[in-house]
N, CA, C and O atoms as CSV, one atom per row, in Angstrom:
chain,resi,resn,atom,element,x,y,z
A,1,UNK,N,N,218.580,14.364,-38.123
A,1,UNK,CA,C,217.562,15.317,-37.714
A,1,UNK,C,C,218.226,16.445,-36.934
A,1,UNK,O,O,219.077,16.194,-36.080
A,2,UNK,N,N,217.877,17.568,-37.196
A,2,UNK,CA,C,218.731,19.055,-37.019
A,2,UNK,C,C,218.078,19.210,-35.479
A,2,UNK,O,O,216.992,18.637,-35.559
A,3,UNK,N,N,218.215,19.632,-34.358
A,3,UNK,CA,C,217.947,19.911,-33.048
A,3,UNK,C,C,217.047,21.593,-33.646
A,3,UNK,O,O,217.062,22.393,-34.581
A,4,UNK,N,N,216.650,21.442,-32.890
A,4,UNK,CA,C,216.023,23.275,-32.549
A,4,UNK,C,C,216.707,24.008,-31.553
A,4,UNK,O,O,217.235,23.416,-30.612
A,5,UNK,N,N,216.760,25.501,-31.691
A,5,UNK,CA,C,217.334,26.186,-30.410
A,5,UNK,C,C,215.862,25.909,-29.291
A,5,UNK,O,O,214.683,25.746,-29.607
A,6,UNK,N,N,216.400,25.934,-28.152
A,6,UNK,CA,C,215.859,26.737,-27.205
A,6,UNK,C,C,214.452,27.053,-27.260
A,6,UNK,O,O,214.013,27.475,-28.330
A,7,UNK,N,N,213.644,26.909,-26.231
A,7,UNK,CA,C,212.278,27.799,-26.525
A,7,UNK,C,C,212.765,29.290,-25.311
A,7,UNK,O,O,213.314,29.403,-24.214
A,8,UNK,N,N,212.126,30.241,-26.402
A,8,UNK,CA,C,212.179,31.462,-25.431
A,8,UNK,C,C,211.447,31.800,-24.448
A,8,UNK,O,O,210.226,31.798,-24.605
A,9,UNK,N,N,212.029,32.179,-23.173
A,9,UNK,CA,C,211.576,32.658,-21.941
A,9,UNK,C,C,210.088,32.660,-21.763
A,9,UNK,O,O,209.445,31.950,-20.989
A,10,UNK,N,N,209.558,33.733,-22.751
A,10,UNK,CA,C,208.094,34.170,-22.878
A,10,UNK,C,C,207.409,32.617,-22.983
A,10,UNK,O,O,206.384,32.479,-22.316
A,11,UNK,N,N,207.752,31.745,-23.550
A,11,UNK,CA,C,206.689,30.491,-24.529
A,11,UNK,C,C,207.178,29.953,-22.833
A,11,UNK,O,O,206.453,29.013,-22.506
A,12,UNK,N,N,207.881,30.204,-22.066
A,12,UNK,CA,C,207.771,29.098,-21.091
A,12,UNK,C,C,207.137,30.004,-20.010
A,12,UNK,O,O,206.802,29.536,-18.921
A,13,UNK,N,N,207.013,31.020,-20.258
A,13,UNK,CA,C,206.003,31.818,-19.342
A,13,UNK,C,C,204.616,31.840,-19.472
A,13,UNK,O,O,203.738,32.102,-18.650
A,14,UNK,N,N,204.564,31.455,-20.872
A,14,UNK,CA,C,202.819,31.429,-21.253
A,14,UNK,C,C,202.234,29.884,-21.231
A,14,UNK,O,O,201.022,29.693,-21.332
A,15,UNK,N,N,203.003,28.987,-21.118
A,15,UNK,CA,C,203.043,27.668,-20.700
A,15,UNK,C,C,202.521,27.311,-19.192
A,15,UNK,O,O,201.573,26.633,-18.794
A,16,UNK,N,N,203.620,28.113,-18.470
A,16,UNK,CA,C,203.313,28.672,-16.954
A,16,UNK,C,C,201.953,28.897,-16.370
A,16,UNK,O,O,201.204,28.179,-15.709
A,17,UNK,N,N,201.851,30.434,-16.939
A,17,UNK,CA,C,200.500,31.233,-16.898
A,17,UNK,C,C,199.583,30.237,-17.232
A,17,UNK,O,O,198.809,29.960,-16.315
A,18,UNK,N,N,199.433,29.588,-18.318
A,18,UNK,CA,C,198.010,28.637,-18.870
A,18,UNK,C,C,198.035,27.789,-17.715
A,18,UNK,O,O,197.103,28.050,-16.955
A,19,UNK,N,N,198.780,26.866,-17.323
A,19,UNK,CA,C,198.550,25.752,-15.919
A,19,UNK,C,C,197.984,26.605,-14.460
A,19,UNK,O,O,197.715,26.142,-13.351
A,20,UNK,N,N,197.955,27.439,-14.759
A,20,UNK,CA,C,197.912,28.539,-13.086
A,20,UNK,C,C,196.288,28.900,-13.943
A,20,UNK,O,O,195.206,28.599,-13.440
A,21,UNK,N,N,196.426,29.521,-15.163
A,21,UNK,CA,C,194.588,30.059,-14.493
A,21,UNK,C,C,193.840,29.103,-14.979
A,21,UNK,O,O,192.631,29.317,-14.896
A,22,UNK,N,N,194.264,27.820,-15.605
A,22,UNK,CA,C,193.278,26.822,-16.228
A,22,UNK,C,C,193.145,25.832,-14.992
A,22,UNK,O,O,192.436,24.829,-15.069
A,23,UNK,N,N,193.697,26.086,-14.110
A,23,UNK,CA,C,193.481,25.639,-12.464
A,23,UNK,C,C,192.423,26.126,-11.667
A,23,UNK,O,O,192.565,27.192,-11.068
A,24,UNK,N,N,190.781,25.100,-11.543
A,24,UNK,CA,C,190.069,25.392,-10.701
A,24,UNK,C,C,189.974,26.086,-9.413
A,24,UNK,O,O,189.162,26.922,-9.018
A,25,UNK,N,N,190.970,25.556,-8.861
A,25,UNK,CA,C,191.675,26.121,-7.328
A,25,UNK,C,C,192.163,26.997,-7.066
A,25,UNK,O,O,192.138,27.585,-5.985
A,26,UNK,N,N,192.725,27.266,-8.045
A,26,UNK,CA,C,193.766,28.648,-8.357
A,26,UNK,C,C,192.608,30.115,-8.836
A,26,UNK,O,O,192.481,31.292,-8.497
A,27,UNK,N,N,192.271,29.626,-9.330
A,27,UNK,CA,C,191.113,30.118,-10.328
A,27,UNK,C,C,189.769,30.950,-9.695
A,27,UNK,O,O,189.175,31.992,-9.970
A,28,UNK,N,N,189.642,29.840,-8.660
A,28,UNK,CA,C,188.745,30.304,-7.441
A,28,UNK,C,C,189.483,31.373,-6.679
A,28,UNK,O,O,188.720,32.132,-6.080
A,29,UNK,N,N,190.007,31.480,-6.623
A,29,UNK,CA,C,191.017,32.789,-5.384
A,29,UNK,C,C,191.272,33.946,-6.663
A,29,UNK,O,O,190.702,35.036,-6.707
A,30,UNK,N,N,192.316,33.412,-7.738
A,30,UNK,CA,C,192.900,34.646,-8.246
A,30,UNK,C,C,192.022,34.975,-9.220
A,30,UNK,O,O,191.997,36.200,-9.336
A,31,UNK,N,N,191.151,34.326,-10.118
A,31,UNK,CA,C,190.919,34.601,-11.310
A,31,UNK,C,C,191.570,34.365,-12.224
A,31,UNK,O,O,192.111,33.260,-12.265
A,32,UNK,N,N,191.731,35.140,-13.110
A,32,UNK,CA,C,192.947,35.167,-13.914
A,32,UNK,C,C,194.218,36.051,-13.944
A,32,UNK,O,O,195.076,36.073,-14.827
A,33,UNK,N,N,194.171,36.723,-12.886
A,33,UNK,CA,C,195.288,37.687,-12.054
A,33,UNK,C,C,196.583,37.036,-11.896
A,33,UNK,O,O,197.224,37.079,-10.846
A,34,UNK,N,N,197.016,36.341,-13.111
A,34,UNK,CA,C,198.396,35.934,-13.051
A,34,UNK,C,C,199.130,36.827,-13.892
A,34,UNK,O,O,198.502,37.374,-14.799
A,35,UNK,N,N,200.258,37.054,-13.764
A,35,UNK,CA,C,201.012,38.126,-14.678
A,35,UNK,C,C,202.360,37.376,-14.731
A,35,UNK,O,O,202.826,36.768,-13.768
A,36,UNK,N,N,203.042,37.490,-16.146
A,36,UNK,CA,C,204.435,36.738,-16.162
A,36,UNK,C,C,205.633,38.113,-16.087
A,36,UNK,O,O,206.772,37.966,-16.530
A,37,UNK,N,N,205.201,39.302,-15.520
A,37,UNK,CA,C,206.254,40.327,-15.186
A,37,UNK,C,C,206.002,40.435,-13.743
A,37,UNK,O,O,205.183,39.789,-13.091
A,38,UNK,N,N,206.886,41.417,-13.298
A,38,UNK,CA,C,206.655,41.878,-11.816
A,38,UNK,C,C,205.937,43.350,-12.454
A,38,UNK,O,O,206.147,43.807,-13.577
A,39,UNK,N,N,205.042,43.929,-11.396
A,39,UNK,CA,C,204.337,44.991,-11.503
A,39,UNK,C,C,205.245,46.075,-10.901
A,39,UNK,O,O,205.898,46.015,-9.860
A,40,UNK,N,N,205.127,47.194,-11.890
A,40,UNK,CA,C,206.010,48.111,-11.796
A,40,UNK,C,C,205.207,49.408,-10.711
A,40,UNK,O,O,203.985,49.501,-10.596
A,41,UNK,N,N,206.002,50.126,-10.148
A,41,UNK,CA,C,205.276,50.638,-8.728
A,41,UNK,C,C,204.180,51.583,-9.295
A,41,UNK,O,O,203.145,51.665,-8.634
A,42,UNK,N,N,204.299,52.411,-10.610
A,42,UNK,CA,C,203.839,53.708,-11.144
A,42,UNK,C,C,202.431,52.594,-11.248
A,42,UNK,O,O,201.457,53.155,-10.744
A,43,UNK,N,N,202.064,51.083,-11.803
A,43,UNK,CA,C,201.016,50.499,-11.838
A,43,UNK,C,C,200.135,49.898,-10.520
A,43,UNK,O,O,199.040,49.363,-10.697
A,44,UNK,N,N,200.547,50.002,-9.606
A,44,UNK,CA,C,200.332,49.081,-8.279
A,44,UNK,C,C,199.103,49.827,-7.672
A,44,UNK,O,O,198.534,49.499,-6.631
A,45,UNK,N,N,198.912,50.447,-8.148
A,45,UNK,CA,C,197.397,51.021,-7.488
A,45,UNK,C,C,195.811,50.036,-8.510
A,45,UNK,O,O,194.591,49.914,-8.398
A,46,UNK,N,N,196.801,49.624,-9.322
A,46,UNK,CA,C,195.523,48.838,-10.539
A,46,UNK,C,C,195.825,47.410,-10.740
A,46,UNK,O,O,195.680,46.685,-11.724
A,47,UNK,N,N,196.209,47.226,-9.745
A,47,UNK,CA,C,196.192,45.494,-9.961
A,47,UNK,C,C,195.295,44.639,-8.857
A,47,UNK,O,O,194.845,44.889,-7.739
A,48,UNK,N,N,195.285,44.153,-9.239
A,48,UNK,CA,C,193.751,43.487,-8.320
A,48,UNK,C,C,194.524,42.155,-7.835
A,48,UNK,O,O,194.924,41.244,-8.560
A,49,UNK,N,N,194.647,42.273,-6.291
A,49,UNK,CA,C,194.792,41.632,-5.482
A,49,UNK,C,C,193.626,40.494,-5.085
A,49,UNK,O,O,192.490,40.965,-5.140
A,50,UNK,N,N,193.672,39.599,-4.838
A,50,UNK,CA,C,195.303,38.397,-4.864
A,50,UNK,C,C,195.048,38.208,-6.352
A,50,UNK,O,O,194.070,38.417,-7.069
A,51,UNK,N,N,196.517,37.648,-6.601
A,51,UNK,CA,C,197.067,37.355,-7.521
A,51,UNK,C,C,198.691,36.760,-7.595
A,51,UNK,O,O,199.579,36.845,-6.747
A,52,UNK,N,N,198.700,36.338,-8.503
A,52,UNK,CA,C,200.184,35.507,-8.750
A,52,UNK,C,C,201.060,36.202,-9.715
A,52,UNK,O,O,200.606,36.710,-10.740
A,53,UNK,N,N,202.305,36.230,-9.400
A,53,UNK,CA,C,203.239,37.298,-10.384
A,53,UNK,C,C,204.197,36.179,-10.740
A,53,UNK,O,O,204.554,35.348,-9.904
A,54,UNK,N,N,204.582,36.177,-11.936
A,54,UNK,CA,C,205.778,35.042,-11.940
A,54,UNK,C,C,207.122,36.286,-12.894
A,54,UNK,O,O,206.956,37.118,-13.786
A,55,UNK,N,N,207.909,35.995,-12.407
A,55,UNK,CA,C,209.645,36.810,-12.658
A,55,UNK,C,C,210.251,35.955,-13.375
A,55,UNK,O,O,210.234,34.781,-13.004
A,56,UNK,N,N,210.764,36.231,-14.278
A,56,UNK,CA,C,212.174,35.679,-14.948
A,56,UNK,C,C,213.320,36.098,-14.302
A,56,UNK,O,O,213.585,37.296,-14.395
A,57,UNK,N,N,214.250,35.204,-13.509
A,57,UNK,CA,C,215.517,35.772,-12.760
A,57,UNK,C,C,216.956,35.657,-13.252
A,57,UNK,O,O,218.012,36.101,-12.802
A,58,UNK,N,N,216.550,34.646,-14.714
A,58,UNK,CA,C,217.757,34.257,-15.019
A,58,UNK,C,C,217.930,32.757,-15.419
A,58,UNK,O,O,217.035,31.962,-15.130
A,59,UNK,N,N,219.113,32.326,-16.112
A,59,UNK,CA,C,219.254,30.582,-16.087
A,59,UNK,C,C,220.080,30.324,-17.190
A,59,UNK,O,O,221.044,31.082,-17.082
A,60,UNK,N,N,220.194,29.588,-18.265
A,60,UNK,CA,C,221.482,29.076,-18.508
A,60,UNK,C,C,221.011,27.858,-19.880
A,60,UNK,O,O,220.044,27.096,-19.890
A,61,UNK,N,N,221.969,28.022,-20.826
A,61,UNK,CA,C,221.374,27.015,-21.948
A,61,UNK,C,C,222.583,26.390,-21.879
A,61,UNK,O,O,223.561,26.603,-21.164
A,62,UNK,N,N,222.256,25.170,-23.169
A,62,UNK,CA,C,223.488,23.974,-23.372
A,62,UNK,C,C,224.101,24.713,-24.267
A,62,UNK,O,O,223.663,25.773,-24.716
A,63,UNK,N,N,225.428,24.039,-24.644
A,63,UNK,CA,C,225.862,25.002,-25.642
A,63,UNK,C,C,225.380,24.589,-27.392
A,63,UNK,O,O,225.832,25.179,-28.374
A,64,UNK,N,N,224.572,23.673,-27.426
A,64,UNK,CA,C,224.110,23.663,-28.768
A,64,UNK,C,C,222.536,24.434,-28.569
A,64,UNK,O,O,221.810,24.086,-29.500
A,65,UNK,N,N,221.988,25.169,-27.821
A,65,UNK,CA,C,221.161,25.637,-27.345
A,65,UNK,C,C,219.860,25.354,-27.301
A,65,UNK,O,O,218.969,26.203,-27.295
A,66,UNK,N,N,219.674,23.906,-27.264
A,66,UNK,CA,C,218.719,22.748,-27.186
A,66,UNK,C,C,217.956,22.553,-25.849
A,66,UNK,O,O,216.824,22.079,-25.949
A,67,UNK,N,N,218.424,22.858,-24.597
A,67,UNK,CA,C,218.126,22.824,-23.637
A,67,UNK,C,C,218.693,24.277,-22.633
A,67,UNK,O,O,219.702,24.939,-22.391
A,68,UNK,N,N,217.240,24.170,-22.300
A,68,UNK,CA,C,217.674,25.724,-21.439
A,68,UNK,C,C,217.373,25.471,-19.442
A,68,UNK,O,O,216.854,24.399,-19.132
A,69,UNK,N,N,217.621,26.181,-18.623
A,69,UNK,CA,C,216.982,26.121,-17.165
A,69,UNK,C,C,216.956,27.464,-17.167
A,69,UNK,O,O,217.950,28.099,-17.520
A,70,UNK,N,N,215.806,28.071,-16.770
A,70,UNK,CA,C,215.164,29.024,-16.366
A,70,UNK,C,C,214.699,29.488,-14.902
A,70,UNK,O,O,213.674,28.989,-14.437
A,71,UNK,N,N,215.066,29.964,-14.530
A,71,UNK,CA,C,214.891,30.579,-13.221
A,71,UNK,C,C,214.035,31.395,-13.164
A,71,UNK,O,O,214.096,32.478,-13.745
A,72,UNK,N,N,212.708,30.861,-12.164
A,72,UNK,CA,C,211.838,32.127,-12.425
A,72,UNK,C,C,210.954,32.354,-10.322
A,72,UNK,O,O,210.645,31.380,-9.636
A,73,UNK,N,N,210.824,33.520,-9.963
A,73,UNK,CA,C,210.344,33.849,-9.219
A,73,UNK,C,C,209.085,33.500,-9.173
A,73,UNK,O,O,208.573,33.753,-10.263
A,74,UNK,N,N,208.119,32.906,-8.223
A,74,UNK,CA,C,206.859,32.907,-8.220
A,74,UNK,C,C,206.310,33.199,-6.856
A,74,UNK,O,O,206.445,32.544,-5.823
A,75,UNK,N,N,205.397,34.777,-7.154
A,75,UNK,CA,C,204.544,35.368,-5.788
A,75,UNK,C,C,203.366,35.034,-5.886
A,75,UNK,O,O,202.699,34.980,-6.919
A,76,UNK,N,N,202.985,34.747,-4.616
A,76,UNK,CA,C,201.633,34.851,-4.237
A,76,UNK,C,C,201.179,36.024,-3.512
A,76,UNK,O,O,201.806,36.286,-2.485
A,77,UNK,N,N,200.042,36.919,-3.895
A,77,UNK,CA,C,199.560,38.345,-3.181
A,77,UNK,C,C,198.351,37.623,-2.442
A,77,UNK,O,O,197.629,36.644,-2.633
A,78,UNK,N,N,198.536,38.768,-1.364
A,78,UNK,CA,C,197.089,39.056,-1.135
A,78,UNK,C,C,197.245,39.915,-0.061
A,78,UNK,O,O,198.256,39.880,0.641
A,79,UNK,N,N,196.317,40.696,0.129
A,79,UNK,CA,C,195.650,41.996,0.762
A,79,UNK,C,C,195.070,41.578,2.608
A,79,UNK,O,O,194.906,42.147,3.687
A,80,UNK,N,N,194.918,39.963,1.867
A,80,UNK,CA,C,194.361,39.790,3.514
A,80,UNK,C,C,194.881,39.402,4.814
A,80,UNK,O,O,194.409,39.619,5.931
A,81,UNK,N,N,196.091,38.700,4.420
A,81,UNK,CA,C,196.999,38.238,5.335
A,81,UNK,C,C,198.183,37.500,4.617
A,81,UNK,O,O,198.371,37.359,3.408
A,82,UNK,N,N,198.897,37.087,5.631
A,82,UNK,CA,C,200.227,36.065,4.800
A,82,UNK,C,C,199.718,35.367,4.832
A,82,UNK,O,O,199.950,34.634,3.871
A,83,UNK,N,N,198.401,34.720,5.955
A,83,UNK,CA,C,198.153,33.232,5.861
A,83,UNK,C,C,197.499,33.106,4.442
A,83,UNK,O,O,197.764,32.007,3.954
A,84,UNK,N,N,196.661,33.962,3.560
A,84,UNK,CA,C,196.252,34.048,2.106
A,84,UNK,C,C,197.272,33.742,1.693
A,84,UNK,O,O,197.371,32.540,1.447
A,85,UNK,N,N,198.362,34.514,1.443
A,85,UNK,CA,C,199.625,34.249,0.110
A,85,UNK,C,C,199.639,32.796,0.704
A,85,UNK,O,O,198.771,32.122,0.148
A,86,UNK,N,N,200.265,32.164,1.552
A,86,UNK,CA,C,200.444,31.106,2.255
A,86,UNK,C,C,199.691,30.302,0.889
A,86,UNK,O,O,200.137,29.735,-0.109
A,87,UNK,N,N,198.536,30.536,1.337
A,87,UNK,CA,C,197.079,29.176,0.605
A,87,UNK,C,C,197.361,29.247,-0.612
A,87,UNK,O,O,197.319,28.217,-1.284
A,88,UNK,N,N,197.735,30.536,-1.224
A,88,UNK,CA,C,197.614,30.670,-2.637
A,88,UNK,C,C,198.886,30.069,-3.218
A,88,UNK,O,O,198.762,29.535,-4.320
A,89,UNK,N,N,200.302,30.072,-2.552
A,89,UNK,CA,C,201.169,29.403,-2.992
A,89,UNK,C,C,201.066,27.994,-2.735
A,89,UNK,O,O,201.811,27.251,-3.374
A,90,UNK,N,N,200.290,27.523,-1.930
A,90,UNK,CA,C,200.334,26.515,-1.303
A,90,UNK,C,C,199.617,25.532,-2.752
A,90,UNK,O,O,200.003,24.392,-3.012
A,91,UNK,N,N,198.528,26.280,-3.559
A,91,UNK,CA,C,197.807,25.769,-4.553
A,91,UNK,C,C,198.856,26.018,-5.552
A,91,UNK,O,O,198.863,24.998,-6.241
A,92,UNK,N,N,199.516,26.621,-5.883
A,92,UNK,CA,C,200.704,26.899,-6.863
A,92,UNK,C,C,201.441,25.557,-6.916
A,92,UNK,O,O,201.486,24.892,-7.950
A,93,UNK,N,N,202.034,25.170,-5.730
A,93,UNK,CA,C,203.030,24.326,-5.826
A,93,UNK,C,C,202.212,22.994,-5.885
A,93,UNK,O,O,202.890,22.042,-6.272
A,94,UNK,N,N,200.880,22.707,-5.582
A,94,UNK,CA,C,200.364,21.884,-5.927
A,94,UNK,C,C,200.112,21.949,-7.692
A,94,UNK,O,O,199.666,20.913,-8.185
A,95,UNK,N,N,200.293,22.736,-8.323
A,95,UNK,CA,C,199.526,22.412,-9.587
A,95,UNK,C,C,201.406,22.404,-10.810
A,95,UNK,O,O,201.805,21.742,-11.767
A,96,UNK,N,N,201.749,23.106,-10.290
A,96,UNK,CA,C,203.259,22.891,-10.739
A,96,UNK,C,C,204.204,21.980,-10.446
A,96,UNK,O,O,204.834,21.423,-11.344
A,97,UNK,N,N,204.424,21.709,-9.072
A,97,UNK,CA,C,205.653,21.372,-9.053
A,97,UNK,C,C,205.460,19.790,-9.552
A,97,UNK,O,O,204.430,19.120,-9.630
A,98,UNK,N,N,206.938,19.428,-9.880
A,98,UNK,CA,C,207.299,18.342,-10.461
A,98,UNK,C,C,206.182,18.013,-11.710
A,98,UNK,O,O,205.801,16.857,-11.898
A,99,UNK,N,N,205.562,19.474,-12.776
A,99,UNK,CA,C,204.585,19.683,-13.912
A,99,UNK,C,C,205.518,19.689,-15.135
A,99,UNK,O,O,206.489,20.423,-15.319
A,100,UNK,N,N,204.941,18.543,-16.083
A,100,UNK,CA,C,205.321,18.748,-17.110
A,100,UNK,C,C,204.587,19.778,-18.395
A,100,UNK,O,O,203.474,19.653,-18.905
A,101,UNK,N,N,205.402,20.563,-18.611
A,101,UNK,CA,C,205.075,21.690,-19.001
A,101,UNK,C,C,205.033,21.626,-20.737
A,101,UNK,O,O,206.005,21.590,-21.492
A,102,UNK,N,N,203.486,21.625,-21.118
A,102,UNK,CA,C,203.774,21.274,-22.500
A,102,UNK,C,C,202.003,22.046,-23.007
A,102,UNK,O,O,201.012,21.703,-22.362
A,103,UNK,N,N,201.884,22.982,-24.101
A,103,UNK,CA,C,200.710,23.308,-24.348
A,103,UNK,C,C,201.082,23.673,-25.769
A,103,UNK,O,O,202.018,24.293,-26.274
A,104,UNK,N,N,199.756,22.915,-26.334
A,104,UNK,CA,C,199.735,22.940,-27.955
A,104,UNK,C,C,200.732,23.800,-29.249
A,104,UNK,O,O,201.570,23.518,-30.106
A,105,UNK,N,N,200.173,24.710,-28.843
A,105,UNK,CA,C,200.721,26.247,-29.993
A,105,UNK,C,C,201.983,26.472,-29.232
A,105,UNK,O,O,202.543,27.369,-29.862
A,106,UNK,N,N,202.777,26.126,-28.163
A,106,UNK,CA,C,204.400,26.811,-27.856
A,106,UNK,C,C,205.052,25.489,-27.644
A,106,UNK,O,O,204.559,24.464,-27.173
A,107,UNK,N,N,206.304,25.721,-28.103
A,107,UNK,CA,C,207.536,24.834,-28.404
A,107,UNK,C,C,207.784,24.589,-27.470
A,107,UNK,O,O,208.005,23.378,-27.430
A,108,UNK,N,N,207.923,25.104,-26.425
A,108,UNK,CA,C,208.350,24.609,-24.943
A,108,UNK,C,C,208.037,23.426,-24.363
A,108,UNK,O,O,206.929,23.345,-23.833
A,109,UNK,N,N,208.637,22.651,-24.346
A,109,UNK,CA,C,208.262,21.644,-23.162
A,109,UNK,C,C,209.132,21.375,-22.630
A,109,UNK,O,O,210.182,21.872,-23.039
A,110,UNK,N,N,209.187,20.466,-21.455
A,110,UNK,CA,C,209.762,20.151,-20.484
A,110,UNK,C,C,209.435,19.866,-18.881
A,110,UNK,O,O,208.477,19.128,-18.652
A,111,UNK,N,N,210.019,20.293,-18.000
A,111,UNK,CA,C,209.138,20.491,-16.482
A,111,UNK,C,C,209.243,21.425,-15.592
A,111,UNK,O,O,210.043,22.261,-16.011
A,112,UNK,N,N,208.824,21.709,-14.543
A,112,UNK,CA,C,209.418,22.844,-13.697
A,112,UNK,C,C,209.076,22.036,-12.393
A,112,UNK,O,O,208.212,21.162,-12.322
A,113,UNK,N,N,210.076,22.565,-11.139
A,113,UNK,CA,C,210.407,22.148,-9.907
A,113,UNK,C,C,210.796,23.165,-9.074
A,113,UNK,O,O,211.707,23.921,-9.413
A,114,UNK,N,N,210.206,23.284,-7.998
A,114,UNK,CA,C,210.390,24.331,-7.175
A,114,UNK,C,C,211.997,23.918,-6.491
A,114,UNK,O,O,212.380,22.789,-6.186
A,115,UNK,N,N,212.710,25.132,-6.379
A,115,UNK,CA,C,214.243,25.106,-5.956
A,115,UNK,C,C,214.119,25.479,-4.788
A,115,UNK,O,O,214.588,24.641,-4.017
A,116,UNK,N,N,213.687,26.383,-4.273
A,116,UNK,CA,C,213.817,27.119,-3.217
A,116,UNK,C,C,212.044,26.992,-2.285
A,116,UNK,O,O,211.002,27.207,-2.903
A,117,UNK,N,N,212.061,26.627,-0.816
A,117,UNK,CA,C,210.769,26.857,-0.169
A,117,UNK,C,C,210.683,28.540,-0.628
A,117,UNK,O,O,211.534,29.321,-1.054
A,118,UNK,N,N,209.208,28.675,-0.314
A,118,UNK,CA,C,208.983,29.913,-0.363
A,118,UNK,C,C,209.482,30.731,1.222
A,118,UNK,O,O,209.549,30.254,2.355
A,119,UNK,N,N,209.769,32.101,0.726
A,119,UNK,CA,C,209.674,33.108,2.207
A,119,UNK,C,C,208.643,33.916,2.168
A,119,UNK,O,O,208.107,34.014,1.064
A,120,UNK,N,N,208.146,34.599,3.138
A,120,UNK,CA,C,206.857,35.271,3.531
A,120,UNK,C,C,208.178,36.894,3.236
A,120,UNK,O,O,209.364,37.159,3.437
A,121,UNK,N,N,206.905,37.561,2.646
A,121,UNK,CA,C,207.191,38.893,2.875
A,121,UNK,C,C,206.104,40.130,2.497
A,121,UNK,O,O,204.941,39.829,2.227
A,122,UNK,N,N,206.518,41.448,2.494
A,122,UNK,CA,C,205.259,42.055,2.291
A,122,UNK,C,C,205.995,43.171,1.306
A,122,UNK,O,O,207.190,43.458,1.231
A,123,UNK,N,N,204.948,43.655,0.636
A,123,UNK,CA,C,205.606,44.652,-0.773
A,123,UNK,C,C,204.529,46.035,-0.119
A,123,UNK,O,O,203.345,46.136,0.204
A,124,UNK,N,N,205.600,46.852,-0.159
A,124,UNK,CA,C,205.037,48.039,0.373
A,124,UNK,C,C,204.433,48.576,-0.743
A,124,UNK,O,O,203.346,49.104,-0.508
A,125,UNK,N,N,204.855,48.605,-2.029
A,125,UNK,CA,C,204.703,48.980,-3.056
A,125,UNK,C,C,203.143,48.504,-3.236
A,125,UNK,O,O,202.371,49.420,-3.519
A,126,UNK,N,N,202.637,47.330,-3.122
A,126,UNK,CA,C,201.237,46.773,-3.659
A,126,UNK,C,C,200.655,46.971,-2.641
A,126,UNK,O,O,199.459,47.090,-2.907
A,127,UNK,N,N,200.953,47.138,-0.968
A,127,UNK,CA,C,200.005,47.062,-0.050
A,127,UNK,C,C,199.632,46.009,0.445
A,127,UNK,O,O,198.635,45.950,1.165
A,128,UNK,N,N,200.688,44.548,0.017
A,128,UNK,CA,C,200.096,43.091,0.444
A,128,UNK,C,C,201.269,42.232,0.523
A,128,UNK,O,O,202.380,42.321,0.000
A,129,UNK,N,N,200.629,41.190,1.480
A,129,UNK,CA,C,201.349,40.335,1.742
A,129,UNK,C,C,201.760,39.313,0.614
A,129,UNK,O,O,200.941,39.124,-0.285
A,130,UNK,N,N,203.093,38.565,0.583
A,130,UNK,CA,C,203.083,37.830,-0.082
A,130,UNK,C,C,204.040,36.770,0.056
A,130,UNK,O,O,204.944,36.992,0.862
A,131,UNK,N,N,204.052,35.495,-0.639
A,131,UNK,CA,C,205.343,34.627,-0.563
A,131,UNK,C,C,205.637,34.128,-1.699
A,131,UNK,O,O,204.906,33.817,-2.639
A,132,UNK,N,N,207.080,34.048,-1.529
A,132,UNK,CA,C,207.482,33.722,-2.989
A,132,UNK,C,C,208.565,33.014,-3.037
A,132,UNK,O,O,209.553,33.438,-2.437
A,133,UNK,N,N,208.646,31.464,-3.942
A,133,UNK,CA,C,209.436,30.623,-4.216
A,133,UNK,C,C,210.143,30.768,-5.669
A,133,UNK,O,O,209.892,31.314,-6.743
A,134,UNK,N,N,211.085,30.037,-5.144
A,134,UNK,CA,C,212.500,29.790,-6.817
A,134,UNK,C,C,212.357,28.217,-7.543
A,134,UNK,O,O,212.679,27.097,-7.145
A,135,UNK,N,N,211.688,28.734,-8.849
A,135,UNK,CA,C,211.482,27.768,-9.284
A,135,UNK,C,C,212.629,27.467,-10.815
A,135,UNK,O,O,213.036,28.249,-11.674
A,136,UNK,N,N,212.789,26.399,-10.664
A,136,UNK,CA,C,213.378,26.145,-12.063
A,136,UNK,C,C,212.798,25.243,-13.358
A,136,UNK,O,O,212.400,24.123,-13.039
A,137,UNK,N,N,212.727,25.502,-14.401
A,137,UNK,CA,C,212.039,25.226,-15.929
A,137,UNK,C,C,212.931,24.580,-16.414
A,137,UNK,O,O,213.939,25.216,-16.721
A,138,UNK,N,N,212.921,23.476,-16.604
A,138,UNK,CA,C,214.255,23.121,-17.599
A,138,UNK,C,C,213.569,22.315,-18.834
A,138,UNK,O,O,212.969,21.275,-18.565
A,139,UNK,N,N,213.637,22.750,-20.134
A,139,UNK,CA,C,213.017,23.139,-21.186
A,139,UNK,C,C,214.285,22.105,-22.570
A,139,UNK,O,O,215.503,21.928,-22.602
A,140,UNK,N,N,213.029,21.645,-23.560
A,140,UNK,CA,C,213.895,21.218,-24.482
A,140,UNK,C,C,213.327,22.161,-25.699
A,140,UNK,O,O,212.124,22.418,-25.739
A,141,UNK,N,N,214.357,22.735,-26.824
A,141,UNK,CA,C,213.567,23.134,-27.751
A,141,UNK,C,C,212.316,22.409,-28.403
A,141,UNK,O,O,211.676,22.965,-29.295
């Protein structure tokens, strides 16, 4: 039986995204205000706060390219305080971490695990507070 490459970045971003807004909890705060890019500044006047941004930062395959780790940024916004981003990541890492990551129509599966605690910071660019952890995907084709 022949291995498959890799699932691509995107299929483990839309894997991502589906567990975050198909999350009651999550769901209640952001809506569906998850985005798998970072928001570019020329857009930041039209994004509707709070919300969750997830980044691709980078990561690394096997060399038969069967297995990948993905590095991906994950923010929590909000407009009202850090203690908001706080709550909102706080429901993040409840619905992800140590999540096995697997949805019908994309090849991706595998799990993701937060690497890094989150740090508090604020984006001048959006006008809000936010925190954001390093998470890693490690994915079989």
């Amino acid at each position: 039986m022949a291995l498959s490459v890799a699932s691509s970045t995107e299929d483990v971003m839309q894997v991502l995204r589906h567990a975050l807004v198909t999350d009651s909890t999550i769901a209640a705060v952001v809506g569906d205000n998850v985005w798998t890019s970072h928001v570019m500044d020329a857009d930041a006047a039209s994004v509707t706060i709070p919300c969750i941004v997830m980044s691709v930062e980078g990561g690394s395959s096997s060399y038969n390219g069967v297995l990948q780790f993905v590095t991906i940024d994950i923010y929590a916004y909000s407009k009202i305080s850090q203690g908001q981003a706080a709550s909102i990541y706080d429901k993040i890492y409840k619905v992800l971490q140590a999540n096995r990551l697997a949805l019908d129509n994309v090849d991706a599966k595998g799990v993701i695990t937060e690497n890094e605690r989150p740090s508090a910071m604020y984006n001048d660019s959006l006008k809000a507070w936010a925190m954001r952890g390093i998470w890693v995907a490690l994915t079989a084709g």
